[in-house]
C-alpha positions in Angstrom: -97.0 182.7 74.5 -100.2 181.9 76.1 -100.4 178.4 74.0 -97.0 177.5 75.3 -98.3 178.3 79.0 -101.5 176.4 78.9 -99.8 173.2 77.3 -96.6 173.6 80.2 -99.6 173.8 82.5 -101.8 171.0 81.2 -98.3 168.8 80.9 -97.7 169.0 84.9 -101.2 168.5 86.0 -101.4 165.2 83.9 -97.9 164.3 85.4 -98.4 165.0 88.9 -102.0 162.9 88.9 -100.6 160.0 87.4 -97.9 159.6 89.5 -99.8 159.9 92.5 -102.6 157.3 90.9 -99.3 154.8 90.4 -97.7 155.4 93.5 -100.7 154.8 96.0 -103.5 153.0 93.6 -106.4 155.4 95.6 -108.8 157.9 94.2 -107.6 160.6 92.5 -108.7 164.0 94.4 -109.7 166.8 92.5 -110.2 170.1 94.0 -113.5 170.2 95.5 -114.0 166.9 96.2 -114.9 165.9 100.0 -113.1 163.2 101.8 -114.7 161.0 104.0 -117.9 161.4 102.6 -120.4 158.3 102.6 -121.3 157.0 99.1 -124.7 155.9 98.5 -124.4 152.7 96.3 -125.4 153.8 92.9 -124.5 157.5 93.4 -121.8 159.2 91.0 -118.5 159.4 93.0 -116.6 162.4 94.3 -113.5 160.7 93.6 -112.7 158.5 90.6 -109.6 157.2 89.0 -108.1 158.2 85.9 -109.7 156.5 82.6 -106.5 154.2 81.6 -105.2 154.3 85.3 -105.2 150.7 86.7 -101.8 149.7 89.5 -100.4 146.4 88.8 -100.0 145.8 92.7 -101.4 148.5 95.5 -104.4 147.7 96.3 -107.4 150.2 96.5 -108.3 150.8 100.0 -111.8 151.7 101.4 -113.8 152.1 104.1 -117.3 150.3 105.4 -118.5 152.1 108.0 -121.5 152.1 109.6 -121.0 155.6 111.9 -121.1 158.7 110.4 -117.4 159.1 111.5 -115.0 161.1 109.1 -111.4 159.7 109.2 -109.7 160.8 106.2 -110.5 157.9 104.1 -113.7 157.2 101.3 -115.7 155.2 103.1 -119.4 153.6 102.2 -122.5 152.4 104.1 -122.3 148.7 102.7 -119.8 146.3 101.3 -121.5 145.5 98.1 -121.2 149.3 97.3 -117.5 149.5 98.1 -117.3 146.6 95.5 -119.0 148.1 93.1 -117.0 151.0 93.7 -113.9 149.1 92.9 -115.7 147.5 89.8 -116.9 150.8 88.1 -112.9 152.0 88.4 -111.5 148.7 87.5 -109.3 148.1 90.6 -106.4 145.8 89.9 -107.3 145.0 93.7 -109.5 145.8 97.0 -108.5 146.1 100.2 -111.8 147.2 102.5 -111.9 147.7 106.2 -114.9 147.2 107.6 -117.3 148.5 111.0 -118.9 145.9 113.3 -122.4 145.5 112.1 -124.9 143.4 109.9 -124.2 143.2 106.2 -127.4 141.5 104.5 -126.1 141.5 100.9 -124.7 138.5 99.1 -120.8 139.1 97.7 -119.6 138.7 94.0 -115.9 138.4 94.5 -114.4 139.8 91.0 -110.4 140.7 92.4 -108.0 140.3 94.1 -110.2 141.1 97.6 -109.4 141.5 101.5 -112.6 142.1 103.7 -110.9 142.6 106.9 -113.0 144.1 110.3 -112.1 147.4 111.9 -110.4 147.2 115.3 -111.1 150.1 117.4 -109.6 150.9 121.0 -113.0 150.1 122.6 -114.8 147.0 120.9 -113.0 143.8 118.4 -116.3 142.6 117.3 -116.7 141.2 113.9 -118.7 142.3 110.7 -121.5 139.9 110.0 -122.2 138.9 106.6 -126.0 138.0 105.8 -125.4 136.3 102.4 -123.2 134.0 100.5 -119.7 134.9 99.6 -118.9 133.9 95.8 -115.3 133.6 94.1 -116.0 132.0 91.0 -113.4 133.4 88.9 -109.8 131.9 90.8 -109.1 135.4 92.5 -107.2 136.1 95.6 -109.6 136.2 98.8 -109.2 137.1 102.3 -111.0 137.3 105.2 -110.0 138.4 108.5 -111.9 138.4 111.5 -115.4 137.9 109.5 -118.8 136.2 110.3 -120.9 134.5 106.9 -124.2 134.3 108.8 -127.3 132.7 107.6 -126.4 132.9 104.1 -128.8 130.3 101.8 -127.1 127.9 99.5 -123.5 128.4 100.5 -121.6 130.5 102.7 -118.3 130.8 101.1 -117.6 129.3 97.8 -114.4 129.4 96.0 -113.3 127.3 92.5 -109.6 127.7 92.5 -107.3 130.7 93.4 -105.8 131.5 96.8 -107.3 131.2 100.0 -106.8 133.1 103.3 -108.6 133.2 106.4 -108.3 133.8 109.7 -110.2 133.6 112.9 -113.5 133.4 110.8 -117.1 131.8 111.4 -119.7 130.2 109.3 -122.7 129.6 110.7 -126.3 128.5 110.2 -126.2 128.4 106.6 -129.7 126.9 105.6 -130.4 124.7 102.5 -132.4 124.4 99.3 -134.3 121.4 99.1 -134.2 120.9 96.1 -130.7 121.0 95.8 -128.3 118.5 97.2 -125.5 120.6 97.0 -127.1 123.8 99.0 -126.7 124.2 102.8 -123.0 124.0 102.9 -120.6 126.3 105.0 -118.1 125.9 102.8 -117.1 125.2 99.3 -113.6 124.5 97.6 -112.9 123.2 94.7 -110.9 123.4 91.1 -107.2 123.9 92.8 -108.0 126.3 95.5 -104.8 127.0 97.7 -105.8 127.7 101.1 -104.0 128.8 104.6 -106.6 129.0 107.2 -106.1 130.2 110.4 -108.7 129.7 113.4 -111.9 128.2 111.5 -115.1 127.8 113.3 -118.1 126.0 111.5 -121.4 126.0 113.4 -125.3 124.9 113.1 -124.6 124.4 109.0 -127.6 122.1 107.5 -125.2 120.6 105.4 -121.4 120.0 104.9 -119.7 122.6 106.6 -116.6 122.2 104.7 -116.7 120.6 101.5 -113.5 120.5 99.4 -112.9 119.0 95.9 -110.6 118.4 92.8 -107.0 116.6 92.4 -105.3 120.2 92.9 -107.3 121.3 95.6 -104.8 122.0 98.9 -106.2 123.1 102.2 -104.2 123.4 105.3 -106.1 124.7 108.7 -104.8 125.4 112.3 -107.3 125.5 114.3 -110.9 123.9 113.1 -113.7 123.7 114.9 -117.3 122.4 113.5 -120.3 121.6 115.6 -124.1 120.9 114.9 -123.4 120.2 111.1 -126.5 118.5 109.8 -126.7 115.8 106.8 -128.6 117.5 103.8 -132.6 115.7 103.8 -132.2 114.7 100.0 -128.5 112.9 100.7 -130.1 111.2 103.5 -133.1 109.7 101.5 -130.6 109.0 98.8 -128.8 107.3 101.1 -131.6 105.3 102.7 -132.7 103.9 99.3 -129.8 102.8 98.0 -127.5 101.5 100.6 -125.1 99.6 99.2 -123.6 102.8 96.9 -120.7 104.7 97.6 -121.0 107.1 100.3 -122.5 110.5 98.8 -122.2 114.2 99.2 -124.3 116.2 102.0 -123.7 113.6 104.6 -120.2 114.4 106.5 -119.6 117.6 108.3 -116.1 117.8 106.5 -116.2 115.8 103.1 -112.8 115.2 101.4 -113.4 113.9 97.6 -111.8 113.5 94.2 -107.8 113.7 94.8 -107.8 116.9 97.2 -105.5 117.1 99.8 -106.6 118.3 103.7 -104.2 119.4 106.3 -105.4 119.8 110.1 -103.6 120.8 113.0 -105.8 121.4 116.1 -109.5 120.3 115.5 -112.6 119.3 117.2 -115.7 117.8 115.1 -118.9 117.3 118.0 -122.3 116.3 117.3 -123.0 116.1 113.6 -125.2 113.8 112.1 -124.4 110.9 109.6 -120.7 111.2 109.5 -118.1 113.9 111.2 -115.5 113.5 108.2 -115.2 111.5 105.3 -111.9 110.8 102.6 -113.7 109.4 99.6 -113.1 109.3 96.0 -109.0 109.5 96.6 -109.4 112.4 98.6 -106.2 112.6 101.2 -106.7 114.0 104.9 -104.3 114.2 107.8 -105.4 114.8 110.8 -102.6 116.1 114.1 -104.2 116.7 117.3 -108.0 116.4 118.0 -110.9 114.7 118.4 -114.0 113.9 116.9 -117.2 113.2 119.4 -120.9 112.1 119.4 -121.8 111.8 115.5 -125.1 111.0 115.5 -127.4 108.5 113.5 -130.0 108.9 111.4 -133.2 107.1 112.3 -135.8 105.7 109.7 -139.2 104.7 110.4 -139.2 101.0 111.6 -136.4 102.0 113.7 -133.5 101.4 111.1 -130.4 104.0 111.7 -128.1 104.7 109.3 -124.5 106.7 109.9 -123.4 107.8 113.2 -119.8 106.9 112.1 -117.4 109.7 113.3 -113.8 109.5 110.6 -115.0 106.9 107.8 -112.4 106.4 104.3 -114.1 105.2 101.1 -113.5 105.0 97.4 -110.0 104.8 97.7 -109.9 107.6 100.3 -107.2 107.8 102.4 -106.9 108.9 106.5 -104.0 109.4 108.5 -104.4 110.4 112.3 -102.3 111.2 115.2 -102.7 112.6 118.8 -106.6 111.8 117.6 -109.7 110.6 119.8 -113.0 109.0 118.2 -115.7 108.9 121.1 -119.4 108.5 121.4 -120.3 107.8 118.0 -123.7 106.6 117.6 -122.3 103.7 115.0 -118.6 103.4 114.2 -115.8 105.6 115.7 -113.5 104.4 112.3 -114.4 103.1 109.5 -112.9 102.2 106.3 -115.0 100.6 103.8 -113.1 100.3 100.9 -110.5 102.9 101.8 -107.6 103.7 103.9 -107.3 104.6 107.5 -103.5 104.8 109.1 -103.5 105.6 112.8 -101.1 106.2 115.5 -101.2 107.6 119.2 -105.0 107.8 120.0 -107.9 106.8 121.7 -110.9 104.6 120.5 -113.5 105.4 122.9 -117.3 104.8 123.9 -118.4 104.2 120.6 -121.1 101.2 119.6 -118.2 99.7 116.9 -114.9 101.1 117.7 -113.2 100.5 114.0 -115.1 98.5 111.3 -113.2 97.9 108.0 -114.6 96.2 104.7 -114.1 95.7 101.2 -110.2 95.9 101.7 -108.7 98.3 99.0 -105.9 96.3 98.8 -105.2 92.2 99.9 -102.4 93.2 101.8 -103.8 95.9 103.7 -103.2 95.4 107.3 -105.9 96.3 109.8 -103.7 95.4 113.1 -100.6 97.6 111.5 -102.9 100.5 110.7 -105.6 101.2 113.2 -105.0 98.6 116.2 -101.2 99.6 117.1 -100.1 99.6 120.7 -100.0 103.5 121.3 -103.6 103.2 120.2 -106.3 102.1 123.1 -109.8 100.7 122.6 -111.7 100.5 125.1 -115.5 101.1 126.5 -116.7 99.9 122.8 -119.8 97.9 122.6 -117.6 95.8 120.0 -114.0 96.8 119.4 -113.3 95.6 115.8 -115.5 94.1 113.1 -113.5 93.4 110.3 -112.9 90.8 107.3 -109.5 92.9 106.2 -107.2 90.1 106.4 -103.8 90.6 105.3 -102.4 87.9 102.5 -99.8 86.3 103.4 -96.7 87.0 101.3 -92.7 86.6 100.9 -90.4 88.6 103.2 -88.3 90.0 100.3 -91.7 90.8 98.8 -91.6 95.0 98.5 -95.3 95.0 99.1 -95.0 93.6 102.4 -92.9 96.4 104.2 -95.3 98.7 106.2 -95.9 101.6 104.1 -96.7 99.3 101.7 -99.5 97.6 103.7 -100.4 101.0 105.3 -100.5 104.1 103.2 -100.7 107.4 104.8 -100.8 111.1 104.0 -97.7 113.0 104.0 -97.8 116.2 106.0 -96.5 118.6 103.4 
């Protein structure tokens, strides 16, 4: 009789935990163990999943707090140690909610992961993150309402995956110098899918947002980007060897190798070399903005180089509408072997308001694309230096319609 009872009694304990461990993906409680209790990172926890236990689609939802506050919920003194938390227990996914504060610790993204700040009645400021955010591995990321501050290398880097942000700032992230790469805000590549929503990218030594690969897909409302810097090593590379295509770590926003970049709402004001380039195939369309003051960069004897504010190369292809290009210290367009398409926009206070060479195509038309009649040049030291001139060719000829002469980027 007593066998019977211990086995009944050892049968509903293990039922009742897993189905609470399924239903809500959260530590399982045990009697005795304390809610709301901070974990020091490397301590044993209080409350741990089953062995075996792992939810397909609830995420695991903890706390970063930096109070001593008790709220019913695990919480932890950093982020790294809720992550490790949620690595030692094999979390299918993470949610974590996070205090207002300063987070020095750089992040190893290895799930599905939402960092999201706390809102509180009394304040709505943001976490700050003190190191580089790595997602290496294609997993789902979001961030919501997050600062990446002063990270070294990279602030946010992502090889494929999804994508989501919103209302988040990179800034001041500072380079290697001995890697041309390092200093970026930003870093997309191998098919990343991102939706970003309210982007600001400030005081970045290098490319603030750099995105890369033929499936790579990024659409933003709202982008802002100001002080990005040219790394020193893309500049010297640039300086002794001018006549080669346009390299990485010079444009604030650099578009490259097939991926595609979606803008809605934008402003790009004083960067240095270039505010954005499409190069290498790489497809941007840009609604509603502006781009402002890019600066040169001098070399001794008084040579400049850059100061060009949208620029297409390599085959890279620029659309634009509602845009204005002013004050650049060079070009406000330019396409040198690339293509530009442009409709209702200004062309403004710049020393060369659109300069086009090495036509990608014969029948490429520089008056179609870039000098249409809802588009005004004026206050340019020089208005259009150019040797695209269409060929000639037959009116049933297919090649000559307008989309033919002109190619664009689809909004998708």
């Amino acid at each position: 009789m007593k066998k019977i009872f211990v086995a009944g009694l050892l049968f509903l304990c293990t039922a009742d935990i897993s189905i609470t461990a399924f239903a809500t993906d959260r530590p399982v409680i045990f009697p005795g163990a304390k809610i709301g209790k901070s974990f020091e990172h490397g301590a044993p926890a209080k409350q741990f999943l089953l062995p075996g236990v792992r939810p397909a689609t609830n995420p695991l939802e903890l706390c970063v707090e930096k109070s001593s506050r008790v709220d019913n919920k695990v919480f932890f003194p950093s982020i790294k140690a809720a992550l490790d938390y949620a690595e030692a227990h094999d979390a299918y996914s993470v949610k974590l909610t996070i205090d207002a504060g300063d987070y020095p610790e750089p992040l190893n993204i290895t799930r599905n992961t939402s960092l999201m700040a706390r809102k509180t009645a009394t304040t709505h400021k943001s976490p700050h993150i003190s190191g580089s955010i790595h997602n290496l591995s294609g997993h789902k990321l979001l961030l919501e309402n997050i600062n990446i501050m002063n990270a070294q290398g990279v602030g946010l880097e992502q090889h494929g995956g999804e994508l989501r942000l919103s209302n988040v700032l990179v800034a001041h992230t500072s380079t290697r110098g001995d890697i041309i790469t390092s200093g970026m805000g930003i870093r997309l590549t191998d098919g990343v899918k991102a939706s970003i929503d309210s982007l600001s990218l400030w005081d970045n030594a290098s490319t603030s947002l750099f995105i890369s690969g033929p499936n790579t897909r990024v659409k933003i409302f709202n982008l802002t980007i100001w002080e990005s810097r040219a790394h020193p090593l893309a500049i010297k590379y640039s300086m002794q060897h001018p006549k080669e295509p346009f390299s990485q770590g010079l444009a604030a926003v650099d578009v490259s190798n097939g991926a595609l970049l979606l803008v809605e709402d934008y402003s790009i004001k004083n960067c240095e070399f270039a505010g954005l380039v499409a190069r290498k195939n790489g497809r941007v369309h840009l609604k509603s903005g502006w781009v402002e003051s890019t600066r040169s960069v001098a070399k001794s004897g008084g040579e400049s180089y850059g100061g060009t504010n949208l620029l297409a190369v390599e085959l890279g292809r620029l659309e634009l509408k509602n845009f204005s290009t002013r004050k650049a210290g060079a070009c406000g367009l330019m396409a040198w072997g690339g293509y530009i398409k442009a409709a209702t926009g200004e062309v403004t206070g710049n020393a060369i308001g659109f300069s086009g060479h090495n036509p990608p195509a014969a029948n490429y038309d520089v008056v179609k694309c870039v000098t249409g009649k809802d588009i005004r040049y004026y206050e340019n030291s020089n208005n259009l230096d150019t040797d695209y001139l269409p060929v000639p060719c037959a009116p049933e000829d297919a090649s000559c319609s307008g989309d033919a002469a002109c190619p664009g980027v689809a909004w998708e």
